[in-house]
The first five atom37 places (N, CA, C, CB, O) and aatype in JSON, in Angstrom:
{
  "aatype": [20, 20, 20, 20, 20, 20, 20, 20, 20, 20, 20, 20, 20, 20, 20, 20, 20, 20, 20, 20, 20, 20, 20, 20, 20, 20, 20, 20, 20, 20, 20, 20, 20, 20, 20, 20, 20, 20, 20, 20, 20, 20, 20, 20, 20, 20, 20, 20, 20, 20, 20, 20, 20, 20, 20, 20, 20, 20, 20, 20, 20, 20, 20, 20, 20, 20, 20, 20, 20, 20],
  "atom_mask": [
    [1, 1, 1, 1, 1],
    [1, 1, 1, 1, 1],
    [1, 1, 1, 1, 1],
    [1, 1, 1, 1, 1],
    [1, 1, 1, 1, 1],
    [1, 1, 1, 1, 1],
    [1, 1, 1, 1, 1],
    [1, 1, 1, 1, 1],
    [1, 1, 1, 1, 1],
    [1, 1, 1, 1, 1],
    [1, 1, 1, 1, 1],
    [1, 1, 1, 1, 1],
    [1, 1, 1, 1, 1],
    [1, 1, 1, 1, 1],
    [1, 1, 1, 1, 1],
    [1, 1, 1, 1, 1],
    [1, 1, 1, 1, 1],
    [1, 1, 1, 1, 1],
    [1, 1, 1, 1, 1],
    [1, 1, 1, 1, 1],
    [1, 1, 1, 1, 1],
    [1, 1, 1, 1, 1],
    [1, 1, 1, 1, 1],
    [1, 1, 1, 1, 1],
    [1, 1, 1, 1, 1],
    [1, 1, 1, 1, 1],
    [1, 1, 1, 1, 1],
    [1, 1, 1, 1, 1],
    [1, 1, 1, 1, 1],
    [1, 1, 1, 1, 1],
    [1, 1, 1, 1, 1],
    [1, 1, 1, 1, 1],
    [1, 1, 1, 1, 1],
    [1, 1, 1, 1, 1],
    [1, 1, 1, 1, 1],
    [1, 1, 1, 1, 1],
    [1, 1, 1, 1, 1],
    [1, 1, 1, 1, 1],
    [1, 1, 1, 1, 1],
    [1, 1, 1, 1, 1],
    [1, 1, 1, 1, 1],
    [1, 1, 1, 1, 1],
    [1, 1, 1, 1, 1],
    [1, 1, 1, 1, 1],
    [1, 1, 1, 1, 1],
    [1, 1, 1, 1, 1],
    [1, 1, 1, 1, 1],
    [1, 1, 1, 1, 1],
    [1, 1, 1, 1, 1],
    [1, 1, 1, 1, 1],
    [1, 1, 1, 1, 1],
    [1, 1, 1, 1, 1],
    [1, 1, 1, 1, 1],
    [1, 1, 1, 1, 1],
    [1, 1, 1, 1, 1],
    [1, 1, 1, 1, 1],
    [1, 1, 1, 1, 1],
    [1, 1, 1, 1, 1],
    [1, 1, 1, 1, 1],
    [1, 1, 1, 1, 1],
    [1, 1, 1, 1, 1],
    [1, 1, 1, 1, 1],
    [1, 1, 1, 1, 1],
    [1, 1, 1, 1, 1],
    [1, 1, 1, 1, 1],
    [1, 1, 1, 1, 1],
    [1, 1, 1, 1, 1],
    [1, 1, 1, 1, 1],
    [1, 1, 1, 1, 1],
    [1, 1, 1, 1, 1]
  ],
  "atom_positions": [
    [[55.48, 104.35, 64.39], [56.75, 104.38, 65.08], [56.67, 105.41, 66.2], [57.91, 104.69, 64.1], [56.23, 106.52, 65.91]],
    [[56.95, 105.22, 67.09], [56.6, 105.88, 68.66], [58.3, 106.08, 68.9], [55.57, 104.55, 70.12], [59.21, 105.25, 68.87]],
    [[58.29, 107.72, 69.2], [59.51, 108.16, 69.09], [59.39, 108.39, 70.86], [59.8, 109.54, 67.87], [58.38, 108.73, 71.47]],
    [[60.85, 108.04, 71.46], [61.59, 108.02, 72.59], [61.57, 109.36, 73.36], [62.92, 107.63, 72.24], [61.14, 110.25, 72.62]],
    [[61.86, 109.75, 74.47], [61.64, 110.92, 75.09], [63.13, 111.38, 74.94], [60.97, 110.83, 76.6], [63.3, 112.55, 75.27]],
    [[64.37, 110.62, 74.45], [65.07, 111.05, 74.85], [65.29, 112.03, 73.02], [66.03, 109.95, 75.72], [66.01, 113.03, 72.9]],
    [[64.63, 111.51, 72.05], [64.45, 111.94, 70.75], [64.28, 113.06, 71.1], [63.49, 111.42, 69.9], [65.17, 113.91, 71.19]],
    [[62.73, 113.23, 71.43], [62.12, 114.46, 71.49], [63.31, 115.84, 72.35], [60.54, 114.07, 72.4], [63.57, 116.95, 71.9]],
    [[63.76, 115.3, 73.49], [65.02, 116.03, 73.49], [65.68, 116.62, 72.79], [65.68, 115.61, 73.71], [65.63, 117.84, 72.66]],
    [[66.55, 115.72, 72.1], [67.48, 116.28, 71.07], [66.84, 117.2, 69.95], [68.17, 115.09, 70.37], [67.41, 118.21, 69.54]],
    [[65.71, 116.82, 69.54], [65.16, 117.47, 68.73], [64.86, 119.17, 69.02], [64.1, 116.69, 68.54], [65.17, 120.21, 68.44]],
    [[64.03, 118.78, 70.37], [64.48, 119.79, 71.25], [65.59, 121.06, 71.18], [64.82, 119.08, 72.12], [65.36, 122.19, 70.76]],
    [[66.48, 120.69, 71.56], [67.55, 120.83, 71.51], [68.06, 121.63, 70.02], [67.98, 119.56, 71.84], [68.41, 122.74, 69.64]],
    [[67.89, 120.53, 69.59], [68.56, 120.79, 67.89], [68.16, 121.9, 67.41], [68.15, 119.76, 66.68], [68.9, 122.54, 66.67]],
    [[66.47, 122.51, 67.84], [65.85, 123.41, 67.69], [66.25, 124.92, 67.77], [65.1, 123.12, 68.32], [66.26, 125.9, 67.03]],
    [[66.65, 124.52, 69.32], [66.94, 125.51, 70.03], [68.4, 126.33, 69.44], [66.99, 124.93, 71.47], [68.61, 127.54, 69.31]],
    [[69.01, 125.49, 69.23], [70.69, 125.36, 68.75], [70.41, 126.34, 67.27], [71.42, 123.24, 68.32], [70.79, 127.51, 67.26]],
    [[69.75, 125.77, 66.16], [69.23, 126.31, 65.36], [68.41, 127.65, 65.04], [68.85, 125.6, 65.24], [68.54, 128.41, 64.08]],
    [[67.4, 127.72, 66.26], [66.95, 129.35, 66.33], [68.37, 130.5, 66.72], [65.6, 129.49, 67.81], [68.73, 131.47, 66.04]],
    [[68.97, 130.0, 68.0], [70.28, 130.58, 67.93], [71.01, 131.42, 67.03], [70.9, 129.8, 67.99], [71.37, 132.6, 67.0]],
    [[71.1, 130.2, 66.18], [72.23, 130.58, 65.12], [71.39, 131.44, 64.34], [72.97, 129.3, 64.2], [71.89, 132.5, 63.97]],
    [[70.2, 131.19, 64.02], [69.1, 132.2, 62.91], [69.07, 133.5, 63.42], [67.35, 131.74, 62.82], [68.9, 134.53, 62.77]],
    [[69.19, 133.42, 64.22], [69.17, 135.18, 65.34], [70.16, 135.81, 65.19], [69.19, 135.19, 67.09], [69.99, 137.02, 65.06]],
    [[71.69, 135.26, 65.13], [72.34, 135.86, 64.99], [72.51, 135.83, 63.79], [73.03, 135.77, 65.63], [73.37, 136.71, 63.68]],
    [[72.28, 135.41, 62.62], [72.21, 135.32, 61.4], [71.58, 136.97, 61.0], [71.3, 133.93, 61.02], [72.25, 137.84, 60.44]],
    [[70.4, 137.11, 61.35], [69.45, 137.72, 61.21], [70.19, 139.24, 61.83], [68.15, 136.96, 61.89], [70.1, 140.35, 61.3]],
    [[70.93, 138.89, 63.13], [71.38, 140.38, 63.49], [72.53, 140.47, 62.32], [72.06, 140.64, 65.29], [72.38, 141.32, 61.44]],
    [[73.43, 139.79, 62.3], [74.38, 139.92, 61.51], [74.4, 140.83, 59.7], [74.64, 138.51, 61.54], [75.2, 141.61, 59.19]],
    [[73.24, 140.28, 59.25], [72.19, 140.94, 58.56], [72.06, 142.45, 58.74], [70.99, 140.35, 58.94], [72.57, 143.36, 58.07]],
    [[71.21, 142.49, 59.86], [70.58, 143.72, 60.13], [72.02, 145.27, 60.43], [69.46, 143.25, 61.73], [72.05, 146.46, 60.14]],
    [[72.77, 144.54, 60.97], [73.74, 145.56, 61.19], [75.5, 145.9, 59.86], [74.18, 144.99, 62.9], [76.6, 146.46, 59.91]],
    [[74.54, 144.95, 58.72], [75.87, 145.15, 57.79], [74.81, 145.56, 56.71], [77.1, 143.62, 57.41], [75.02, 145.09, 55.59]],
    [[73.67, 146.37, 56.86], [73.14, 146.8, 55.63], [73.08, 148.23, 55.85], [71.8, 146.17, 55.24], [73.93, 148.8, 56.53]],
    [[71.94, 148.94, 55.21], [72.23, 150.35, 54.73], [71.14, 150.76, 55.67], [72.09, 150.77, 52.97], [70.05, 150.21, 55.51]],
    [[71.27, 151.74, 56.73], [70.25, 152.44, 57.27], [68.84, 152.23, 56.4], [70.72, 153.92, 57.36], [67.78, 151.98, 56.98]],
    [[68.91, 152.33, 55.36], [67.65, 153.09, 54.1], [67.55, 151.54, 53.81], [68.25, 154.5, 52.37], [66.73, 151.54, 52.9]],
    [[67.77, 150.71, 53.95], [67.67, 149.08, 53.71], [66.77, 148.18, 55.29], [69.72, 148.42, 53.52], [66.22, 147.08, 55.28]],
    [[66.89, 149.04, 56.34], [67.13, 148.03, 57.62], [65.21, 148.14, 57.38], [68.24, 148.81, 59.58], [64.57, 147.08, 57.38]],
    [[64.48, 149.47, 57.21], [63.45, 149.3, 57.05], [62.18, 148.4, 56.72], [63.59, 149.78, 56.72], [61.05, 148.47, 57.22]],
    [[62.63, 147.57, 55.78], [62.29, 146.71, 54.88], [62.5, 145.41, 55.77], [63.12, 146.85, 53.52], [61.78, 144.43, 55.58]],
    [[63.36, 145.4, 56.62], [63.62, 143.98, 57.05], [63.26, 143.89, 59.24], [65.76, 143.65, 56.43], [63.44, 142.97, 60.04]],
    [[62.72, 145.32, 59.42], [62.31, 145.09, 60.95], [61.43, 143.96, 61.46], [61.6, 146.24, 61.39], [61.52, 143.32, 62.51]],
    [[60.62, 143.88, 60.5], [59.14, 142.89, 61.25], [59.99, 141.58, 60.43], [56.8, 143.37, 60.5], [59.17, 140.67, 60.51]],
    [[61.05, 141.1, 59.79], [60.99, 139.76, 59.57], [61.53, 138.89, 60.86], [61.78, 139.5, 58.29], [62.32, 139.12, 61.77]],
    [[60.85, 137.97, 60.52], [61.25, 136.65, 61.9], [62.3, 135.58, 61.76], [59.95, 135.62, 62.2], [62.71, 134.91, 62.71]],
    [[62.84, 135.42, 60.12], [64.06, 134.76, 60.06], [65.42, 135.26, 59.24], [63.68, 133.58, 59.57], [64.89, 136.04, 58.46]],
    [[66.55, 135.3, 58.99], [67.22, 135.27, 58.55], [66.99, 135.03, 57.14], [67.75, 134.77, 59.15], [67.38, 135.75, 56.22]],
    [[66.59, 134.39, 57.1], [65.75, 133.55, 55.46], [64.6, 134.68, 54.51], [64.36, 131.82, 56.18], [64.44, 134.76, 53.29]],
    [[63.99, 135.38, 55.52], [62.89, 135.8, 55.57], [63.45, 137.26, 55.33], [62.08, 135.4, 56.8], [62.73, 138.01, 54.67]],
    [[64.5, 137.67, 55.73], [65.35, 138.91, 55.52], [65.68, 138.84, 54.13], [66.67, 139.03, 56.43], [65.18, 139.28, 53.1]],
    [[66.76, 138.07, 54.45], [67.51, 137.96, 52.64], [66.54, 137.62, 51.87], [68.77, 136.72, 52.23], [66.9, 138.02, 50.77]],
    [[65.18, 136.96, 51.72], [64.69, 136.59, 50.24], [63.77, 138.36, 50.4], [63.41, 134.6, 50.02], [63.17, 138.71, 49.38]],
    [[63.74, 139.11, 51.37], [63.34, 140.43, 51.0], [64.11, 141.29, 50.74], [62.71, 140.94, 51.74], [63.7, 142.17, 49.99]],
    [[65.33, 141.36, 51.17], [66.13, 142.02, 50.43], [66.78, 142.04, 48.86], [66.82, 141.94, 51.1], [67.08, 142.9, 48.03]],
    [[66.84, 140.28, 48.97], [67.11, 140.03, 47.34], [66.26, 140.75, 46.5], [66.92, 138.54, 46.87], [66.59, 141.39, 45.5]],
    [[64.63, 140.56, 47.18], [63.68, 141.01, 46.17], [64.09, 142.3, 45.77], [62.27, 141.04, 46.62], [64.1, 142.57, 44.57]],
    [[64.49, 143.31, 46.78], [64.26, 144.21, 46.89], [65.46, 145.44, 46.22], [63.92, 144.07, 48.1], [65.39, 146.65, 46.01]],
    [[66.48, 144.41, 46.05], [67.65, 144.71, 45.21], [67.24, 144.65, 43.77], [68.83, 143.74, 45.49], [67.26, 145.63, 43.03]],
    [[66.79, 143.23, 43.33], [66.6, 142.92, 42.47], [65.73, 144.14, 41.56], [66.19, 141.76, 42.76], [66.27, 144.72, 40.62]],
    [[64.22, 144.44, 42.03], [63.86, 145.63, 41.14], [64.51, 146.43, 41.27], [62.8, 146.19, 41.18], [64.11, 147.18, 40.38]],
    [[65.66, 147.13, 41.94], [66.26, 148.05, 42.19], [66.73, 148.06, 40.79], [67.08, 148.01, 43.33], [66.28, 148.84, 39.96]],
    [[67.99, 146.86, 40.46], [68.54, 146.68, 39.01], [68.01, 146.39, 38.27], [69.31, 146.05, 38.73], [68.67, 146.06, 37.28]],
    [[66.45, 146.26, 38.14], [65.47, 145.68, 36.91], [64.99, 147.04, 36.36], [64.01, 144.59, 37.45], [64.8, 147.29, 35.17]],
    [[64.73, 148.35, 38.0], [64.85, 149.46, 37.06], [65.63, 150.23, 36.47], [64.45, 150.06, 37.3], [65.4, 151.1, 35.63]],
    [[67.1, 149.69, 37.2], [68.33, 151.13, 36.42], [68.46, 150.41, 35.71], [69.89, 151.9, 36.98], [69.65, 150.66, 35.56]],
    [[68.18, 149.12, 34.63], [68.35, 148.14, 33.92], [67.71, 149.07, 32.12], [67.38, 146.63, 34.77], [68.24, 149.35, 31.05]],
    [[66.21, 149.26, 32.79], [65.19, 149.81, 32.18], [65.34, 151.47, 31.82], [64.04, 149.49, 33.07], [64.97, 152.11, 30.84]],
    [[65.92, 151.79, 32.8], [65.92, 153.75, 32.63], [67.4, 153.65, 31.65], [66.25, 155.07, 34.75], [67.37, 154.61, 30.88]],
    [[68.27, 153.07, 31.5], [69.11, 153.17, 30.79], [69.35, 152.93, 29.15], [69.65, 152.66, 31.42], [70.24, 153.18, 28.33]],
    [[67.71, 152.17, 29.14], [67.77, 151.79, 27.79], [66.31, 152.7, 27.08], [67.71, 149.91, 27.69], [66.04, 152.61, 25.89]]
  ]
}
């Protein structure tokens, strides 16, 4: 199936529309966390890529006050 030029456009497009929104995703992110948090998330390239490092990064946080308490 031989896709149309006007496809590749939109797709194009759709792309573009999409990185957009990930950017600001990603700032939106970056400026509602904790100074001592932003570290961890400078070199990521998506929004996606932020939060599944931060989750991680929460997560042992409460796996160890989880552990020191017992």
């Amino acid at each position: 199936m031989a896709f149309s030029f006007a496809n590749d456009k939109f797709n194009e497009s759709a792309i573009e529309i999409w990185n957009e929104k990930d950017h600001k995703a990603l700032s939106t992110i970056s400026l509602h966390i904790d100074n001592s948090a932003l570290i961890y998330i400078t070199d990521t390239k998506t929004s996606k890529e932020a939060w599944d490092t931060l989750k991680r990064m929460y997560k042992a946080a409460d796996t160890i006050s989880i552990i020191a308490t017992h």
